[in-house]
MIDOTOR-621661 format. One line per field, with one value per residue (C-alpha): residue number from 1; residue in three letters; x, y, z. Coordinates in nm, 4 decimals. Each point is the difference from the previous one (the first is absolute). Layout:
seq <- (NUM,...) $
type <- (ALA,...) $
px <- (X,...) $
py <- (Y,...) $
pz <- (Z,...) $
This chain:
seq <- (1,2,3,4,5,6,7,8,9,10,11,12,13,14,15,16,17,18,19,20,21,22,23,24,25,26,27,28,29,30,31,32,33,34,35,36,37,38,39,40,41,42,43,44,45,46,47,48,49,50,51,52,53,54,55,56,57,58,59,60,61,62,63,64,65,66,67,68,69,70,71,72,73,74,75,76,77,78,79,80,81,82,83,84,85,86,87,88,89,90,91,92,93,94,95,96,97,98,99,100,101,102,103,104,105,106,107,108,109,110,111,112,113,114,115,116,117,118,119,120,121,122,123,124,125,126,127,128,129,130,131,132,133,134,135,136,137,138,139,140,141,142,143,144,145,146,147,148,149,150,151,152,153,154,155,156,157,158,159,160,161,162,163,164,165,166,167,168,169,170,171,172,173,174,175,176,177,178,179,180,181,182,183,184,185,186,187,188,189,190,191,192,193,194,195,196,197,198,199,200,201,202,203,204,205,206,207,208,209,210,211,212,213,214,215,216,217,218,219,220,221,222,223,224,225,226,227,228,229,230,231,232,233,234,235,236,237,238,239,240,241,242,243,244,245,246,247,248,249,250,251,252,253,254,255,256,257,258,259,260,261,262,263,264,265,266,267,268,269,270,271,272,273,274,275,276,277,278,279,280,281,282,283,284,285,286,287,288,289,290,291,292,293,294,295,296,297,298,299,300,301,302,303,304,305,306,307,308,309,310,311,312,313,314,315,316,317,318,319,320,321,322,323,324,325,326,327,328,329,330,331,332,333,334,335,336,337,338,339,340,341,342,343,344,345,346,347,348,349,350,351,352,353,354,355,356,357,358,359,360,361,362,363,364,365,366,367,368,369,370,371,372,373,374,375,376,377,378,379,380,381,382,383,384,385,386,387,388,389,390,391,392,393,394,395,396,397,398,399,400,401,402,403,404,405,406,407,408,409,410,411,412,413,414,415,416,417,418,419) $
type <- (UNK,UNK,UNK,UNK,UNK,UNK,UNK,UNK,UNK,UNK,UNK,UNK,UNK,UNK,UNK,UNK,UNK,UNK,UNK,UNK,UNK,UNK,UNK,UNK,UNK,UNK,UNK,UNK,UNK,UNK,UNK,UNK,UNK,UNK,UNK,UNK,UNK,UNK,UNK,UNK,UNK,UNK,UNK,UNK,UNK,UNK,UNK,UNK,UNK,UNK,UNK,UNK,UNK,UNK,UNK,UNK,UNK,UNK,UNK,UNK,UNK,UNK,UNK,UNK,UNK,UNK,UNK,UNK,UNK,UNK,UNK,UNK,UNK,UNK,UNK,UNK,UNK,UNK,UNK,UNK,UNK,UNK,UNK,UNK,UNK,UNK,UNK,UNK,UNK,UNK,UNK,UNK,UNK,UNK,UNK,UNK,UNK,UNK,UNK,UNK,UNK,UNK,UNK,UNK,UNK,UNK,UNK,UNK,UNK,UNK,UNK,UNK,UNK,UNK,UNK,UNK,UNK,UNK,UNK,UNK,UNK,UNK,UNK,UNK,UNK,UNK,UNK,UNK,UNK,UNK,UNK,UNK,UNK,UNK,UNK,UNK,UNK,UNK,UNK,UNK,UNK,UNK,UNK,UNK,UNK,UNK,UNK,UNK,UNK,UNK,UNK,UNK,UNK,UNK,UNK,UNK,UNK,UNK,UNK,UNK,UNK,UNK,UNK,UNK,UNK,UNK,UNK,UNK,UNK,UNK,UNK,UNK,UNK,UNK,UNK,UNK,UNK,UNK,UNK,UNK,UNK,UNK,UNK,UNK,UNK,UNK,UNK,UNK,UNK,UNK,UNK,UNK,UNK,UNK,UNK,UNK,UNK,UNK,UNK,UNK,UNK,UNK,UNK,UNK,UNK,UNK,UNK,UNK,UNK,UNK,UNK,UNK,UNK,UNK,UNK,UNK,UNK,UNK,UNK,UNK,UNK,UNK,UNK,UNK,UNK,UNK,UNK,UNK,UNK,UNK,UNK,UNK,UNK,UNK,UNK,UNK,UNK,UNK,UNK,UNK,UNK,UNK,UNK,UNK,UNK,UNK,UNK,UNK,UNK,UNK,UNK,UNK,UNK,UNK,UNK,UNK,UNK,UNK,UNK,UNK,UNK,UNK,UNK,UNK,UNK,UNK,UNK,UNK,UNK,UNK,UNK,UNK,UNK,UNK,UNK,UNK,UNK,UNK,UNK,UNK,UNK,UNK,UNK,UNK,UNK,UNK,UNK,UNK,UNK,UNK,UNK,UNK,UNK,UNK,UNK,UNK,UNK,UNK,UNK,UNK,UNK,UNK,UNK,UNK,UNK,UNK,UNK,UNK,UNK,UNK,UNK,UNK,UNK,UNK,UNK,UNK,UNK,UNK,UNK,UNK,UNK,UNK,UNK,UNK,UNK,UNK,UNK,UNK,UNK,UNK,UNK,UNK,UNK,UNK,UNK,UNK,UNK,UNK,UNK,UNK,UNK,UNK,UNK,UNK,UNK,UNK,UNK,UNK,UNK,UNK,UNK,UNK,UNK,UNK,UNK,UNK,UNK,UNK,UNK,UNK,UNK,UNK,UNK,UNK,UNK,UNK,UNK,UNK,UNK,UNK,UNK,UNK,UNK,UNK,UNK,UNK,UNK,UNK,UNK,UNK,UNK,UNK,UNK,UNK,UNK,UNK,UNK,UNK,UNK,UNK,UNK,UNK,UNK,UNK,UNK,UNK,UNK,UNK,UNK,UNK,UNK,UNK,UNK,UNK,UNK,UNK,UNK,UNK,UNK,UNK,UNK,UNK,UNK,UNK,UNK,UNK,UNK,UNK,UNK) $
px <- (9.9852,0.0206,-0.0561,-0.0719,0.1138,-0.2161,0.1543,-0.1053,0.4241,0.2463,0.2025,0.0918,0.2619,-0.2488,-0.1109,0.3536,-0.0337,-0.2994,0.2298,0.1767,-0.3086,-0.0866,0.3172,0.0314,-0.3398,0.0920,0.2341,-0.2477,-0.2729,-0.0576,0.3491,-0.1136,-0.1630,0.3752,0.1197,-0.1848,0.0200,0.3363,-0.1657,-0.3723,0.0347,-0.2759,0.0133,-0.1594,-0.0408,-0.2783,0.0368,-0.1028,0.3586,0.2780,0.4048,0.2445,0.2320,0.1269,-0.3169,-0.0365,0.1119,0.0325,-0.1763,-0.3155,-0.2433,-0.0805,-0.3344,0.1285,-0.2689,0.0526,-0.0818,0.3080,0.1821,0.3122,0.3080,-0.2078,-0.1741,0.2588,0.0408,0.3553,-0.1149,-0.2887,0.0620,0.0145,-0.3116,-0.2205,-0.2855,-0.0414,0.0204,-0.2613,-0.2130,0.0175,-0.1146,-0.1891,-0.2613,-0.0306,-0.2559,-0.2126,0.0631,0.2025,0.1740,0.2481,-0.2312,-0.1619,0.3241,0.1278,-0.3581,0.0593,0.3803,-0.1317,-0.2850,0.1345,0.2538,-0.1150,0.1667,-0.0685,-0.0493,0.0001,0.1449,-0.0531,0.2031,-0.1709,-0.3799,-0.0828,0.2013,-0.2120,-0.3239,0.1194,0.0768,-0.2747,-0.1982,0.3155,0.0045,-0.3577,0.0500,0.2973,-0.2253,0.3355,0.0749,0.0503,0.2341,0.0329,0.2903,-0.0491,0.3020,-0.0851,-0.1678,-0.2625,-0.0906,-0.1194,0.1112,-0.1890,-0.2824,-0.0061,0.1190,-0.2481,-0.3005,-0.1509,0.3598,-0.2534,-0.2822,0.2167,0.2557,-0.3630,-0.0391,0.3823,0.0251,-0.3627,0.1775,0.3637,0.0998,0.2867,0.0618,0.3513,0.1313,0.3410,-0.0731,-0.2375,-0.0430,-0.1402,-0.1891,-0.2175,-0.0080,-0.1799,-0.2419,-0.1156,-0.0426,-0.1731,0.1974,-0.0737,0.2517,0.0194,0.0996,0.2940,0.3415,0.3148,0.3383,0.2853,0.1734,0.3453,0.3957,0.2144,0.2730,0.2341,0.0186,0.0142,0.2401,0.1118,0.2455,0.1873,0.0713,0.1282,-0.1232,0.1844,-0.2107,-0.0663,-0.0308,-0.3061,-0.0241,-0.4043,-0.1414,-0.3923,-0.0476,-0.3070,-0.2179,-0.0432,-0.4226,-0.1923,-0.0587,0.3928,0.0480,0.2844,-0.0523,-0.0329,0.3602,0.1086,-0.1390,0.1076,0.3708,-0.0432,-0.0863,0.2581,0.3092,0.0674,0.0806,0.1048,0.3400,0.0569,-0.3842,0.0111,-0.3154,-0.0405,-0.2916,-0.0394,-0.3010,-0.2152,-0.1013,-0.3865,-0.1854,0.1910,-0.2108,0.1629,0.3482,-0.0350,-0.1122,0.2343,0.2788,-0.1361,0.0227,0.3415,0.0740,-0.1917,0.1835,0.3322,-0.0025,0.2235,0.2960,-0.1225,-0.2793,0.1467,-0.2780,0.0564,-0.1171,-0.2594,0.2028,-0.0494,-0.1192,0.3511,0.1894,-0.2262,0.1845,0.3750,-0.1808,-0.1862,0.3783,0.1235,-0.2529,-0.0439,-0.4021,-0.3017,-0.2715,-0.3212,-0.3180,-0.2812,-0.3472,-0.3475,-0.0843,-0.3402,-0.1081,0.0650,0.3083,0.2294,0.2827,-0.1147,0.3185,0.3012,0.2149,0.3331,-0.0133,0.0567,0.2905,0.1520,0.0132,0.0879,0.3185,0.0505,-0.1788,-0.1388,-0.3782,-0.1541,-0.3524,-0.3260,-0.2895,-0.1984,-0.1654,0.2097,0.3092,-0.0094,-0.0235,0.2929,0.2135,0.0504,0.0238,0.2326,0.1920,0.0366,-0.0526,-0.2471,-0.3518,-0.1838,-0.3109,-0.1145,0.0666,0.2471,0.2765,0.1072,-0.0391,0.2316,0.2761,0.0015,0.0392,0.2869,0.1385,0.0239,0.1815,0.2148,0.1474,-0.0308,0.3384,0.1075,-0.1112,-0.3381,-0.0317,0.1307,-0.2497,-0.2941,0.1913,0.0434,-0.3755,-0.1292,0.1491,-0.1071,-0.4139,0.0440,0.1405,-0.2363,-0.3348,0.0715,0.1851,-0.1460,0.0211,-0.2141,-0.2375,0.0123,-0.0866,-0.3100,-0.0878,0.0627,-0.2625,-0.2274,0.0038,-0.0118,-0.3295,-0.1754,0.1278,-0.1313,-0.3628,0.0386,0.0418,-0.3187,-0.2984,-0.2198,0.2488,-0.1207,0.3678,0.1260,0.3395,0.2449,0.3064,0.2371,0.3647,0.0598,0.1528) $
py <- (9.0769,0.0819,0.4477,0.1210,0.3251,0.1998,0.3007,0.2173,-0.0112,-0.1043,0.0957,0.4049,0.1700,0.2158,-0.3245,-0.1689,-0.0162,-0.2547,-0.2273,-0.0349,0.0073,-0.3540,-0.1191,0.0010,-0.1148,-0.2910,-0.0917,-0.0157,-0.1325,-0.3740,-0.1171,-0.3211,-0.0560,0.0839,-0.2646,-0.2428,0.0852,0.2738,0.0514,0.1778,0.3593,0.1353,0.3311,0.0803,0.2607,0.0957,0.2959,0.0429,0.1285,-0.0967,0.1719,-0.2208,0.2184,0.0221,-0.0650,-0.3042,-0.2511,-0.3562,-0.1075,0.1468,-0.2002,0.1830,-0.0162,0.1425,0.0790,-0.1687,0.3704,0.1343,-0.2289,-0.0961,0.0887,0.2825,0.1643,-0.0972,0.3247,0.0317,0.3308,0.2534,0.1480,-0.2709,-0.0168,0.2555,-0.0087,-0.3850,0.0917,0.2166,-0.1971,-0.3198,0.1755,0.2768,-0.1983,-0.2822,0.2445,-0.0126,-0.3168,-0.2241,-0.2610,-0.0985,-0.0699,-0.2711,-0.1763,0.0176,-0.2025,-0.2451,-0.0367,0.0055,-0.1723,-0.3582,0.1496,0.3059,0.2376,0.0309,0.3579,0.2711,0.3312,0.3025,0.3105,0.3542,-0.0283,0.0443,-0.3438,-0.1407,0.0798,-0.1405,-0.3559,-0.0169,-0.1976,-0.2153,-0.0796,-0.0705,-0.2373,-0.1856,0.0178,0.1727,0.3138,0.3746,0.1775,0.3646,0.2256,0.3818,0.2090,0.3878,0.0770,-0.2646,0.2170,0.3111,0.0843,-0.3030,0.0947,0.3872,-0.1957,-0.2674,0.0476,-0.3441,-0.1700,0.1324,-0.2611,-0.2497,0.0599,-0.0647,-0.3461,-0.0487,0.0994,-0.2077,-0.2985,-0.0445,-0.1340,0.2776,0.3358,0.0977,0.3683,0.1828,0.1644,0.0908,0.3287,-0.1767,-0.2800,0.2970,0.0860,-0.3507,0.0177,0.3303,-0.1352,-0.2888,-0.2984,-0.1511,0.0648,-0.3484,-0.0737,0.1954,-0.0761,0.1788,-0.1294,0.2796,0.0515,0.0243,-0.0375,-0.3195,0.1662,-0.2633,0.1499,0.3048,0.0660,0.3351,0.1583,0.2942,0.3492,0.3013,0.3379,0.3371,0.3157,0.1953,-0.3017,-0.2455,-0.2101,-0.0820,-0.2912,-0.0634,-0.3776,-0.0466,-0.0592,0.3534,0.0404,0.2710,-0.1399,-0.0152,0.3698,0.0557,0.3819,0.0662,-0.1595,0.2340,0.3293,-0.0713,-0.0663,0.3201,0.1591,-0.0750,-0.0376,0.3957,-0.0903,-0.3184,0.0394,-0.3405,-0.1755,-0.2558,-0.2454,-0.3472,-0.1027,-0.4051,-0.1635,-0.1395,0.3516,-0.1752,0.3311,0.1827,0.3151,0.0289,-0.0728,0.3043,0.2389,-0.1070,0.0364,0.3284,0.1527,-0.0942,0.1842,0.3145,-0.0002,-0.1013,-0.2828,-0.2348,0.0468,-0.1567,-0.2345,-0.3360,-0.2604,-0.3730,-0.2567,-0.2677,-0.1934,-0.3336,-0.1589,-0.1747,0.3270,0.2028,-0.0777,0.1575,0.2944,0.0893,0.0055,0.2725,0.2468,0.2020,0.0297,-0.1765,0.2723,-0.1330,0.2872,-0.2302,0.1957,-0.1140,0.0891,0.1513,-0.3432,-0.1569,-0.1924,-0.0031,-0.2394,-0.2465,-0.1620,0.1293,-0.2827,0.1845,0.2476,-0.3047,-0.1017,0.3424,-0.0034,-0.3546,0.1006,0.3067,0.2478,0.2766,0.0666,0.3538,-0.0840,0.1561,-0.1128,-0.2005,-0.3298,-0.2292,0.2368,0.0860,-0.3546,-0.0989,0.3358,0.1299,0.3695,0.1384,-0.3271,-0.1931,0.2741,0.3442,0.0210,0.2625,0.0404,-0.1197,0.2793,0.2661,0.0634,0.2689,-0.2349,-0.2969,0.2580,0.1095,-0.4255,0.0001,0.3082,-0.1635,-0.3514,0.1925,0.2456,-0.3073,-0.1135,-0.3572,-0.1251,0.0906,-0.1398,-0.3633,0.0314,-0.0058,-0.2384,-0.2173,0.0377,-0.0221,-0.3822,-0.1023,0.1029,-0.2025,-0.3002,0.0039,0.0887,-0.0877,-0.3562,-0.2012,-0.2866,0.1236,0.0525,-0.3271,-0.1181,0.2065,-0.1219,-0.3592,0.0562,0.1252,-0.2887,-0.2224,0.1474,-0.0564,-0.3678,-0.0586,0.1771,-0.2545,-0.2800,0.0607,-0.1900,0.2582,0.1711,0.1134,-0.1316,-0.3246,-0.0383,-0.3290,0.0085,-0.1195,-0.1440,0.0990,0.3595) $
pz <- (10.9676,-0.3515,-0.1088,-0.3553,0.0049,-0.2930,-0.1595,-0.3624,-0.0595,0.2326,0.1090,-0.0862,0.2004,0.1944,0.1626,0.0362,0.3507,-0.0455,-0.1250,0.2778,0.2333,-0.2074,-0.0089,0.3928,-0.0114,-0.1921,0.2365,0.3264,-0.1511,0.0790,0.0488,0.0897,-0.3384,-0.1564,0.2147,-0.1257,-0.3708,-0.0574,-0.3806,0.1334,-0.0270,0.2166,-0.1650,-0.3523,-0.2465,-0.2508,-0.2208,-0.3800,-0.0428,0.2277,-0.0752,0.0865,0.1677,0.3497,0.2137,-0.1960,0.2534,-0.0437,0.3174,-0.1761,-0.2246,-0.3067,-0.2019,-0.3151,-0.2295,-0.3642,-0.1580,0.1171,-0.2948,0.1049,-0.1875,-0.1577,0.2897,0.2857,0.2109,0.2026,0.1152,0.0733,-0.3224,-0.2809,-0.2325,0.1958,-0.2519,0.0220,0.4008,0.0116,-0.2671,0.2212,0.3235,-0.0280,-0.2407,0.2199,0.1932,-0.2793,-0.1905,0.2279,-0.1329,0.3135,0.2265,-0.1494,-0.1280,0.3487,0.1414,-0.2493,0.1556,0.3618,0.0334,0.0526,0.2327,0.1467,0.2195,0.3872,-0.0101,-0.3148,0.1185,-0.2725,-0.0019,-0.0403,0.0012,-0.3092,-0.0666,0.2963,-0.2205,-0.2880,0.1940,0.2412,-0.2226,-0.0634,0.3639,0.0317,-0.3121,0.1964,0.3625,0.1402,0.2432,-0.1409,0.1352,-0.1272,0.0674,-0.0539,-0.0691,-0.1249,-0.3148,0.0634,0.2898,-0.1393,-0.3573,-0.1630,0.1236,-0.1275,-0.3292,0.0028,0.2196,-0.1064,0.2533,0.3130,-0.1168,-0.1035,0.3219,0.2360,-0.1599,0.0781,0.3768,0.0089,-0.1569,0.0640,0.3081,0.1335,-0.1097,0.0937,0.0590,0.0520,0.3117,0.2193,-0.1727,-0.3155,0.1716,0.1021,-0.3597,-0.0865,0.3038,-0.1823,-0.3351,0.1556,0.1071,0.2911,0.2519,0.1200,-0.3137,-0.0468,0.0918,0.0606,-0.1377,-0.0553,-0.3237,0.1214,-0.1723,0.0006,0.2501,-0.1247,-0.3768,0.2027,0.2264,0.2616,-0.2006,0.2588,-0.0896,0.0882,-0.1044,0.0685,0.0628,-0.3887,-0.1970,-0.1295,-0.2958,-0.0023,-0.1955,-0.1143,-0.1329,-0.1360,-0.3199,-0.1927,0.1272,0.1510,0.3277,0.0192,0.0783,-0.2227,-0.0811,0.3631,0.0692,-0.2942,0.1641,0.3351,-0.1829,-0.1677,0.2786,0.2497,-0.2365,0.0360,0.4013,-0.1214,-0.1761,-0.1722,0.0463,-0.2395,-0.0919,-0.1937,-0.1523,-0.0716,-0.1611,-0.2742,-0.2062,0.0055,-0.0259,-0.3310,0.0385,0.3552,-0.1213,-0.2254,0.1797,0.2912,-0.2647,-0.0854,0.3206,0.0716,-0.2953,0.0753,0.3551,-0.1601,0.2794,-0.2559,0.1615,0.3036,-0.0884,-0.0846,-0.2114,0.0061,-0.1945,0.1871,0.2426,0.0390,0.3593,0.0709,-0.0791,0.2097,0.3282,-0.1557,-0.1778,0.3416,0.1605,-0.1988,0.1606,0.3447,0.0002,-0.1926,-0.0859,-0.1382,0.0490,-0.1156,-0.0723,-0.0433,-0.3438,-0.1485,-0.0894,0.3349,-0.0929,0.3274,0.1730,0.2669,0.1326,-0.1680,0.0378,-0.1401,0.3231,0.2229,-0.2884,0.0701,0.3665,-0.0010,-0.1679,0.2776,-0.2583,0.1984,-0.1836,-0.1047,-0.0322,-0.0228,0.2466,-0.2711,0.0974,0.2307,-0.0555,0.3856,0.0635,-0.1526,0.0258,0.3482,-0.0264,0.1556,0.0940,-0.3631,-0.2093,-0.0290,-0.1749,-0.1097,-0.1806,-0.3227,-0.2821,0.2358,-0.1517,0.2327,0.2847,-0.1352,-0.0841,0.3183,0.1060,-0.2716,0.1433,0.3673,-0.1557,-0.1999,0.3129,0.2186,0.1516,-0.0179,0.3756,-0.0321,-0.3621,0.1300,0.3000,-0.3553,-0.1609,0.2883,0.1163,-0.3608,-0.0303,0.3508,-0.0982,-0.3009,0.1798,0.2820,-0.1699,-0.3869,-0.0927,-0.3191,0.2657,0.2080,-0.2500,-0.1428,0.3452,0.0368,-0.3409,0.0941,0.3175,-0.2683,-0.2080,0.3418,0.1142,-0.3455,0.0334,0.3273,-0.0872,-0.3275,0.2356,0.1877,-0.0744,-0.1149,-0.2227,-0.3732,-0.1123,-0.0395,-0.0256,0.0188,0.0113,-0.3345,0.0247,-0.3773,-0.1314) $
């Protein structure tokens, strides 16, 4: 069985965790067939621009599109060349180009299955798919949920013709497969398959932590939905119980307008001497910087325009590590933070609330502490493993190839020894 994973970009940092969802993948998926011929790699990826950096494995199969020049246009990360970047994939919703190089490079050899990430990539492949007489699978992950669609009302038209057509819908949790039942997918077309942390690249790291002390850390990309001037509040309002609060910030500054007027009000409070910035930190390095810290906060928000988290896959990082979570209840939050046991959530936008949470961690003795830090770990290994996920995913792909084998399937598929 041969998978074409379909992505706008791949692979940025907020979706490093996918990497290693394919890369485990990779290695379940027909083992047989890599008996027979070591050289097949059964997993592919499509994307207009692809950054060689770290999620750039060599068990994948790349379809690097001739655009991207190379030796002029290479990317090694996120970063490099980010006009060509955006040039190369936000037009191809209006004038695509990729699509139709990448039919003329599959259709002597096609894929088993094409699998598109975020639905608004599934729309732009369907017909691709259809083309190639191949299964759609389409994975949702968060702003293809909601904040599209107050963006750009003409996604709900084009996202009926895509839960008509494609032949599995996949969702996070059962939280947001009830979200694509009310937009209109059929629910027997919707699967569930867990985004979840490679517990190998992160590992339980113990601690101790006295009563009257708590270094807090919020990783994440510089957005809205991200909640950073709540954490800031809630800092500002416990610190005068809190002798010696301290609080990192790490991530991409995406939203500038946000980084200014966060930088502004740690100025107006005179919070410098305990706010610490970092620059972005890089997936590999996130396991050592999450170390140096005795609580994760992260106080996501819907925002006006409907942008919101669905699974926040760096949560399940932190606890994996022993990183006890302040939270707020916002989409699966509750799901994966157990309140009271892992960590403490409060809701979206209260600031007074989540100081009183940073309050309680920072007079909490050290027994207590280990019993979150302890528990925290244990929920992410029991409910949350990347392996696990790549299993579900595996049954996923399974099911489609067993409806393809039936004799009154739509799809005909065989099955090709060549990479």
């Amino acid at each position: 069985m041969r998978v074409l994973h379909l992505f706008d970009f791949y692979l940025p940092a907020t979706l490093s965790w996918v990497s290693r969802l394919l890369l485990h993948l990779s290695g379940q998926l027909d083992s047989q067939l890599k008996t027979q011929n070591p050289k097949l790699k059964t997993v592919s990826i499509a994307a207009p621009w692809i950054v060689d950096n770290a999620f750039c494995h060599p068990d994948f199969h790349y379809h690097r599109f001739p655009l991207q020049i190379p030796g002029l246009l290479e990317a090694k990360t996120e970063t490099q060349h980010p006009f060509w970047q955006r040039l190369l994939t936000r037009s191809q919703r209006f004038f695509p180009t990729y699509s139709p190089w990448l039919w003329r490079q599959l259709q002597h050899d096609p894929p088993d299955i094409l699998h598109a990430h975020f639905g608004p990539t599934g729309c732009l492949y369907l017909p691709l798919a259809n083309k190639l007489k191949r299964p759609l699978v389409v994975t949702f992950y968060g702003f293809d949920y909601q904040k599209l669609l107050h963006q750009r009302p003409v996604f709900r038209k084009k996202y009926q013709e895509l839960f008509e057509e494609a032949t599995r819908i996949i969702a996070a949790s059962p939280l947001w497969k009830a979200e694509l039942e009310r937009m209109g997918c059929p629910s027997e077309k919707i699967a569930l398959v867990r985004p979840s942390p490679d517990l190998e690249c992160f590992p339980f790291v113990p601690r101790s932590k006295p009563a009257g002390r708590l270094h807090l850390v919020q990783a994440a990309t510089f957005t809205p939905k991200k909640g950073h001037h709540t954490t800031l509040e809630a800092v500002r309002l416990a610190r005068p119980d809190c002798p010696g609060l301290r609080l990192t910030f790490a991530g991409e500054r995406y939203d500038t307008d946000l980084t200014r007027h966060l930088r502004a009000y740690i100025r107006e409070h005179r919070m410098e001497g305990y706010v610490t910035w970092l620059d972005p930190v890089e997936h590999e390095q996130m396991p050592a910087l999450l170390s140096r810290f005795d609580a994760f906060i992260h106080p996501s928000q819907r925002t006006p325009e409907g942008d919101h988290e669905a699974v926040c896959v760096v949560l399940l990082e932190a606890q994996a590590t022993g990183l006890p979570v302040l939270a707020t209840r916002h989409g699966d939050f509750p799901d994966q933070v157990r309140h009271g046991e892992t960590g403490l959530l409060v809701e979206e936008g209260d600031a007074q609330a989540l100081a009183e949470a940073i309050r309680k961690f920072y007079w909490m003795e050290n027994e207590p502490y280990q019993a979150f830090s302890q528990i925290a770990r244990s929920l992410v290994e029991q409910q949350f493993d990347v392996r696990s996920s790549a299993e579900q995913l595996l049954e996923v792909y399974r099911g489609i190839m067993a409806q393809a084998a039936m004799p009154n399937s739509s799809f005909i598929i065989h099955h090709s020894q060549t990479p």
